[in-house]
VEXDRENKE-344833 format. One record per residue (C-alpha): x, y, z. Coordinates in Angstrom, 2 decimals. Each point is the difference from the previous one (the first is absolute). Layout:
BEGIN
{xx=X; yy=Y; zz=Z}
...
//
This chain:
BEGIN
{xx=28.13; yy=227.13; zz=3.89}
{xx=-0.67; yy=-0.56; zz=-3.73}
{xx=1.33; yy=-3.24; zz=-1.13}
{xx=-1.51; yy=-0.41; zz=-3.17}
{xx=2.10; yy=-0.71; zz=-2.91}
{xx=0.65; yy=3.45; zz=-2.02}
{xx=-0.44; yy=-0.25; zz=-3.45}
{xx=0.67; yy=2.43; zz=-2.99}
{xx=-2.46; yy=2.77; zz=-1.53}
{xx=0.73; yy=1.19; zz=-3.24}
{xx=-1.50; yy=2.62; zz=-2.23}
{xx=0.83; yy=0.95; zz=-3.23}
{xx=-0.41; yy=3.23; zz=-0.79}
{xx=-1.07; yy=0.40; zz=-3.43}
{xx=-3.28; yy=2.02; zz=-1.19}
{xx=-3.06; yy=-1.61; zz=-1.94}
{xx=1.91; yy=0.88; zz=-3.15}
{xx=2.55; yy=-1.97; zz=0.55}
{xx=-1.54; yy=-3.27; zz=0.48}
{xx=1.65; yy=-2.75; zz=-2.99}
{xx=-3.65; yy=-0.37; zz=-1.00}
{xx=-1.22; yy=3.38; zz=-0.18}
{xx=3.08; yy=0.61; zz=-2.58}
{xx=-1.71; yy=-0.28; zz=-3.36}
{xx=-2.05; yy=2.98; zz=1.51}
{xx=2.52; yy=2.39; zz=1.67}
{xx=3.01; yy=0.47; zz=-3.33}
{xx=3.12; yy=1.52; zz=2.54}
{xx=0.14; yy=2.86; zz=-2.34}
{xx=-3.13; yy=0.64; zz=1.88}
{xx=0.53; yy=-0.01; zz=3.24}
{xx=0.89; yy=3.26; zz=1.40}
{xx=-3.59; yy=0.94; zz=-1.43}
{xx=-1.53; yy=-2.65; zz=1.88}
{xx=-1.62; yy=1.12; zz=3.39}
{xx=1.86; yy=-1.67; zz=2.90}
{xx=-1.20; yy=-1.45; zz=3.54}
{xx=3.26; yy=-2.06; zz=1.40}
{xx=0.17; yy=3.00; zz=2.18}
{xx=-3.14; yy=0.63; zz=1.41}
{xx=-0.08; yy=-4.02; zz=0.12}
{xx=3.54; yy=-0.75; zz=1.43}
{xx=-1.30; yy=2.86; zz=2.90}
{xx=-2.64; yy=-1.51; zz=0.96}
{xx=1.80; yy=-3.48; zz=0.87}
{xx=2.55; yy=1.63; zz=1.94}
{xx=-2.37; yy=1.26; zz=2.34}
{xx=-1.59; yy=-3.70; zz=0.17}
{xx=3.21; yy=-1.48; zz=0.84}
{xx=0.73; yy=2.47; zz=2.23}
{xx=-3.43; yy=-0.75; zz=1.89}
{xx=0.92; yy=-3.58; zz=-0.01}
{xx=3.87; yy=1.03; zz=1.48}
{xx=1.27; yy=-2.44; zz=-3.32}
{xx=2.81; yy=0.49; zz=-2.26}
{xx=0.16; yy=-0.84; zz=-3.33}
{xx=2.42; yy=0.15; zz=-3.39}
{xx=-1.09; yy=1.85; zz=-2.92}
{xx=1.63; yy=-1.17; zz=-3.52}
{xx=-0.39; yy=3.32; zz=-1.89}
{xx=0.08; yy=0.83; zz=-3.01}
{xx=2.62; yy=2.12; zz=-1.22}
{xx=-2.51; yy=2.10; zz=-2.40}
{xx=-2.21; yy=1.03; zz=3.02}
{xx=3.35; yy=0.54; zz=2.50}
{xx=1.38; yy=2.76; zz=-2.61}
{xx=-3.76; yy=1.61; zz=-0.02}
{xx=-0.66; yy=-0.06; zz=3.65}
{xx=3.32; yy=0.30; zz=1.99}
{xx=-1.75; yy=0.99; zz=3.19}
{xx=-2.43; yy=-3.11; zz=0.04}
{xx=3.65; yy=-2.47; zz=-0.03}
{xx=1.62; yy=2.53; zz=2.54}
{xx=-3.59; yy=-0.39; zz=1.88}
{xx=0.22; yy=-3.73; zz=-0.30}
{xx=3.42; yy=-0.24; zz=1.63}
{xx=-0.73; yy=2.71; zz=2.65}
{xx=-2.87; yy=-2.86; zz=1.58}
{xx=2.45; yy=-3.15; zz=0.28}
{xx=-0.68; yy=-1.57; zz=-2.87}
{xx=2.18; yy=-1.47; zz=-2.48}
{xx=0.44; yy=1.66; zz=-4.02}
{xx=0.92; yy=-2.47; zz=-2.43}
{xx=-0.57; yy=-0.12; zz=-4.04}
{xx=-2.72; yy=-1.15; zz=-2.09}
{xx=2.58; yy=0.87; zz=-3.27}
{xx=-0.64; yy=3.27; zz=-1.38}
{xx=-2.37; yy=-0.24; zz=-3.26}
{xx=-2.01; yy=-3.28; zz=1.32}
{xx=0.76; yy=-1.73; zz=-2.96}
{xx=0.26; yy=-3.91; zz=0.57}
{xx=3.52; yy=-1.86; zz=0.40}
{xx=-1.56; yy=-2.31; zz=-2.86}
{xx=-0.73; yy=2.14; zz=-2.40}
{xx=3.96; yy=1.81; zz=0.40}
{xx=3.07; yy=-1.16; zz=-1.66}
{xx=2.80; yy=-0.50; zz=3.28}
{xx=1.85; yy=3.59; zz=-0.54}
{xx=-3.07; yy=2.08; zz=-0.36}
{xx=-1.50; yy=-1.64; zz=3.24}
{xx=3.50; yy=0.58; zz=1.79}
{xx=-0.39; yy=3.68; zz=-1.16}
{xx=-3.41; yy=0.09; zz=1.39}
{xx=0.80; yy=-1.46; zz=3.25}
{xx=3.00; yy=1.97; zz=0.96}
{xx=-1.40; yy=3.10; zz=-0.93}
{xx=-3.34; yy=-0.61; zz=2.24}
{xx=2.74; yy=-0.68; zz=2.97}
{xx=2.05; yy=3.26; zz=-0.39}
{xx=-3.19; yy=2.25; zz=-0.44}
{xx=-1.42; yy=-1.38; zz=2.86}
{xx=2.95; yy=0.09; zz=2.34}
{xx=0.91; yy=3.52; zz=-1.11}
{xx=-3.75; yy=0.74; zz=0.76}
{xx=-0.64; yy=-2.19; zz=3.44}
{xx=3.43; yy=0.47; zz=1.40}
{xx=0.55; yy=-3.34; zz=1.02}
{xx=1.46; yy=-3.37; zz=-2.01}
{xx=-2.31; yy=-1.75; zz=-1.86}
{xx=0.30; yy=-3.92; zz=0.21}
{xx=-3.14; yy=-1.62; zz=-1.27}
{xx=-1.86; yy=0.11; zz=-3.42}
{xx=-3.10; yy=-1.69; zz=-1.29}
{xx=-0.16; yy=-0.58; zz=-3.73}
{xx=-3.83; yy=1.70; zz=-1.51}
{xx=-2.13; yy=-2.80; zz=-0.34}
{xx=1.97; yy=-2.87; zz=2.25}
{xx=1.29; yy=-0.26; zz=-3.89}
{xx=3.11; yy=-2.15; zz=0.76}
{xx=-0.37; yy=-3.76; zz=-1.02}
{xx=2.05; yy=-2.30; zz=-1.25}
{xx=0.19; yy=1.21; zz=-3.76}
{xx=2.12; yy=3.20; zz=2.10}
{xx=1.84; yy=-1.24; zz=2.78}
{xx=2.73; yy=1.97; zz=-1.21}
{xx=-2.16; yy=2.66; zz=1.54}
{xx=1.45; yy=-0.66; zz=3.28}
{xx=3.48; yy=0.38; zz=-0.72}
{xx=-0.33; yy=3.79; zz=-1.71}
{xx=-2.01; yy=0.39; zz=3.73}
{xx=3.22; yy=-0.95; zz=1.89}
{xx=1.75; yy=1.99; zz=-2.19}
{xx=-1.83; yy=3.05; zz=-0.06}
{xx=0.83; yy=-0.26; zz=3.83}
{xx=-2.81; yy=-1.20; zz=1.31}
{xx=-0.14; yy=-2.47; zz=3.70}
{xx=-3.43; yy=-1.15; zz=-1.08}
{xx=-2.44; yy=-0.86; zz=-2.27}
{xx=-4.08; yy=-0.87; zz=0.46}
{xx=-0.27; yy=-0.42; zz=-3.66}
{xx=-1.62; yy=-3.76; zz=-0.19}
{xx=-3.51; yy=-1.30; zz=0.42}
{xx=0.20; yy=-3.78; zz=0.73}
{xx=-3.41; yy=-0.34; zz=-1.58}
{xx=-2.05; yy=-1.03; zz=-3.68}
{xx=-1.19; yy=3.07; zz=-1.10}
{xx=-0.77; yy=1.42; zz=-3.91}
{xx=2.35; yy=2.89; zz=0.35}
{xx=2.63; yy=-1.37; zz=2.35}
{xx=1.07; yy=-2.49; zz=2.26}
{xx=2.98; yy=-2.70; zz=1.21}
{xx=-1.61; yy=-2.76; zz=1.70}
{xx=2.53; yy=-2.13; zz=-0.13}
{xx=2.29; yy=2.70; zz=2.11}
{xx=0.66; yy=-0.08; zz=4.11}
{xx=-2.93; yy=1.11; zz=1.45}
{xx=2.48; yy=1.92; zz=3.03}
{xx=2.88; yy=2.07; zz=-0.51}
{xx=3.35; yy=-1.54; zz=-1.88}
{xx=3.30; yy=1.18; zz=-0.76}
{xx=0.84; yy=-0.32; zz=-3.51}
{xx=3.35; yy=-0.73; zz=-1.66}
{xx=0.72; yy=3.87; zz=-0.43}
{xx=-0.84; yy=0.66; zz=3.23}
{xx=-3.21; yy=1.94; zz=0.08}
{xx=-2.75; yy=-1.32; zz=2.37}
{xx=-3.17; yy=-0.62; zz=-1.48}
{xx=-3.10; yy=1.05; zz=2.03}
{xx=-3.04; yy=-1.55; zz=-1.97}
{xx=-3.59; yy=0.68; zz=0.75}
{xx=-1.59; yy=-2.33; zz=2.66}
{xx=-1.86; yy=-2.70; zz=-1.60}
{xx=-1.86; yy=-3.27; zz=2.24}
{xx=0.59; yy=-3.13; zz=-0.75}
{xx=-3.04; yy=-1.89; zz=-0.25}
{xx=-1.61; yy=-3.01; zz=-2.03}
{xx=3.45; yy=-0.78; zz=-1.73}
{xx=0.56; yy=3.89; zz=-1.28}
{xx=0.92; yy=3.29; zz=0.63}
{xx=-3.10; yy=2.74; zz=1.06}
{xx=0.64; yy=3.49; zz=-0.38}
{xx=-0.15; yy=1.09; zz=3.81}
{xx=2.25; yy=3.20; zz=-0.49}
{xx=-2.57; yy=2.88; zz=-0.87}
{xx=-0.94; yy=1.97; zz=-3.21}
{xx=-3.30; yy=-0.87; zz=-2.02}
{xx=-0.39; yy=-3.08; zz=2.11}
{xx=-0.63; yy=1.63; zz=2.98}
{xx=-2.54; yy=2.37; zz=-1.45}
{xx=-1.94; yy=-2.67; zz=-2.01}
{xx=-0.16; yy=-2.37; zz=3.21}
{xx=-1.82; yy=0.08; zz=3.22}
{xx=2.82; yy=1.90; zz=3.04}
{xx=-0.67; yy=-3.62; zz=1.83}
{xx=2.31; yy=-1.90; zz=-2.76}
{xx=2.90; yy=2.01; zz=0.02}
{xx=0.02; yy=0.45; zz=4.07}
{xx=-0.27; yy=-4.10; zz=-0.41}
{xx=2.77; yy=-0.16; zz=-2.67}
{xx=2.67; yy=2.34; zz=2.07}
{xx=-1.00; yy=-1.64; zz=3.34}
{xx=0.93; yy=-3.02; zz=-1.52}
{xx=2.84; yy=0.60; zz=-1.75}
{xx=1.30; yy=1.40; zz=3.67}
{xx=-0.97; yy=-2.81; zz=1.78}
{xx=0.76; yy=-3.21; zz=-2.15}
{xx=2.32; yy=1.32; zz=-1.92}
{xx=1.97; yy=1.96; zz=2.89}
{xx=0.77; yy=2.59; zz=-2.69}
{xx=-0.88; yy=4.23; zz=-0.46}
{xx=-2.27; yy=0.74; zz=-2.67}
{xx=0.82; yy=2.67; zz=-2.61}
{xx=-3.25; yy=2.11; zz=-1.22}
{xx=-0.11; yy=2.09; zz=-2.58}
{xx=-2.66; yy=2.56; zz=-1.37}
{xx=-0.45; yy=3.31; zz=-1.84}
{xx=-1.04; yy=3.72; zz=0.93}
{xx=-2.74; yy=0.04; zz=-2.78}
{xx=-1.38; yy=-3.35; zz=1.77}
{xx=-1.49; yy=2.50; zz=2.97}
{xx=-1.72; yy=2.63; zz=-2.77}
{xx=-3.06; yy=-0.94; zz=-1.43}
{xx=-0.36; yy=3.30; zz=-1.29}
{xx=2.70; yy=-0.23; zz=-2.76}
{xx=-0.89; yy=0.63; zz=-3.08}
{xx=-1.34; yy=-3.03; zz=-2.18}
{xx=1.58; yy=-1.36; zz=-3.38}
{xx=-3.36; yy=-1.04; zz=-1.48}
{xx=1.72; yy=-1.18; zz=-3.28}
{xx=1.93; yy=-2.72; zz=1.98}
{xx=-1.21; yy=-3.22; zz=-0.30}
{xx=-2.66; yy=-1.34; zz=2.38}
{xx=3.15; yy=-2.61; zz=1.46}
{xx=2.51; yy=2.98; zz=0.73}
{xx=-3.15; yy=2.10; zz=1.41}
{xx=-1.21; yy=-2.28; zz=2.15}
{xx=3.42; yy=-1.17; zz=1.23}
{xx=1.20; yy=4.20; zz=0.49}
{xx=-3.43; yy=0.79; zz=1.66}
{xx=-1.46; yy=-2.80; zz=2.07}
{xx=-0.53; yy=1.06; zz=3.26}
{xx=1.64; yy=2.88; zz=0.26}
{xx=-1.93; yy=1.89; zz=2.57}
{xx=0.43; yy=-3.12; zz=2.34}
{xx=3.68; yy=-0.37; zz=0.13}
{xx=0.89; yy=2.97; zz=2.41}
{xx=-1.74; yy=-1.55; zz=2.59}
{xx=1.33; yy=-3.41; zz=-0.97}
{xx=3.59; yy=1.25; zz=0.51}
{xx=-1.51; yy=1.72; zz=3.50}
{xx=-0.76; yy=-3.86; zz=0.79}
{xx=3.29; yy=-1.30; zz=-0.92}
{xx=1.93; yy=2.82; zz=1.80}
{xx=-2.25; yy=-1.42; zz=3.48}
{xx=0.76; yy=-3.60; zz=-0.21}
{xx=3.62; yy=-0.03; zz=-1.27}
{xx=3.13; yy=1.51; zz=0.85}
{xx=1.50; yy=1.70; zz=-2.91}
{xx=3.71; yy=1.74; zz=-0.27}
{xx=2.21; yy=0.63; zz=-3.62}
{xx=1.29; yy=-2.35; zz=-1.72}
{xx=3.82; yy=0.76; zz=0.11}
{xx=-0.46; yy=-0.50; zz=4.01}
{xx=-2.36; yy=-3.04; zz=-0.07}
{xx=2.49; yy=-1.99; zz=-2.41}
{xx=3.42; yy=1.41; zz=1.33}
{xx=0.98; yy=-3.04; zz=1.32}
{xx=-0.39; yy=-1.93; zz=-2.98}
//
């Protein structure tokens, strides 16, 4: 019998395009021209977590739910959970509190008219929810929302709460907050949860960060990380700058079989099951 702690695997579904950084490049009056891959992409891990018998949640975005119904419908039909990722990726910081309500409730309804099913977690684009926007949290609870994965207890340039719980809390308006597993280590917080970290570094550090975390910390991780992270054959926004390129594109044809790696040595399930009792 398994007894391994299971922790949460997240992936939200968004397509190069979308990424905050890529923005400058990709106007949203342009993006129905723009060739898309979250399909082809969000296919292909399917079948890996299906090889690996895991179950996962995928915060999607309502933009690519309303252009491919069947992939959500798909999504659902395999056991895993659908919650949002907002509908326009635009960052809670950057929003005034009624036009991020607006964006948040309409992401919910087109994805539960679309999945089938109630939709009770959402992760803001870019982790963007600090403390300049906690009232962020409140328009999530009352949008309708169980759930929220929306902080990064870390120092980072474009986000980032260190000061915030690194495990799952209950805040004033209810809503639990889910945020992405950090390690605690040398006095701070070390991103341990996924995303560019876990392509820039070696496999070993992140098995050693979520083993950890398990083990001393008696806790489930939460990992997080993107269809467009397994294609190294999207297309390339040379005019970026040489930061956001090598950030979007560094090891891109290794992280499949990263994620094959993590699928072997951890137990993963969805997040709305993993945290329930919280």
């Amino acid at each position: 019998m398994d007894e391994r702690i299971v922790n949460a695997l997240t992936i939200d579904v968004e397509d190069y395009f979308h990424v905050s950084a890529l923005a400058p490049h990709f106007p949203r009056t342009e993006w129905e021209q723009v060739p898309c891959r979250v399909e082809r992409n969000v296919n292909q891990i399917l079948q890996l977590l299906d090889d690996h018998d895991a179950r996962a949640t995928f915060f999607v975005l309502g933009w690519v739910a309303e252009r491919y119904p069947e992939l959500v419908r798909l999504i659902v039909s395999q056991g895993h959970e659908i919650a949002s990722h907002g509908y326009e990726h635009e960052r809670a910081s950057a929003q005034s509190c009624d036009r991020f309500l607006a964006d948040i409730v309409l992401a919910k309804a087109v994805l539960e008219d679309i999945g089938g099913e109630r939709v009770a977690g959402y992760r803001a684009p870019s982790f963007s929810i600090g403390k300049a926007n906690l009232w962020a949290h409140d328009c999530i609870a009352e949008a309708g929302y169980a759930y929220s994965s929306s902080v990064y207890p870390v120092h980072h340039d474009h986000y980032g709460m260190p000061d915030a719980p690194r495990f799952p809390y209950r805040l004033d308006c209810g809503l639990l907050e889910v945020p992405v597993t950090t390690m605690r280590w040398m006095g701070r917080n070390w991103p341990a949860g996924g995303g560019g970290f876990f392509r820039l570094l070696p496999y070993a550090v992140s098995r050693w960060q979520i083993a950890r975390v398990n083990r001393e910390d008696a806790q489930a991780a939460i990992f997080y990380f993107h269809p467009w992270e397994i294609d190294p054959e999207q297309p390339r926004v040379n005019r970026a700058s040489m930061k956001t390129r090598f950030r979007h594109y560094v090891n891109l044809e290794r992280t499949e079989a990263r994620l094959r790696c993590l699928l072997r040595d951890f137990a993963w399930g969805r997040a709305d099951r993993v945290f329930a009792d919280f």
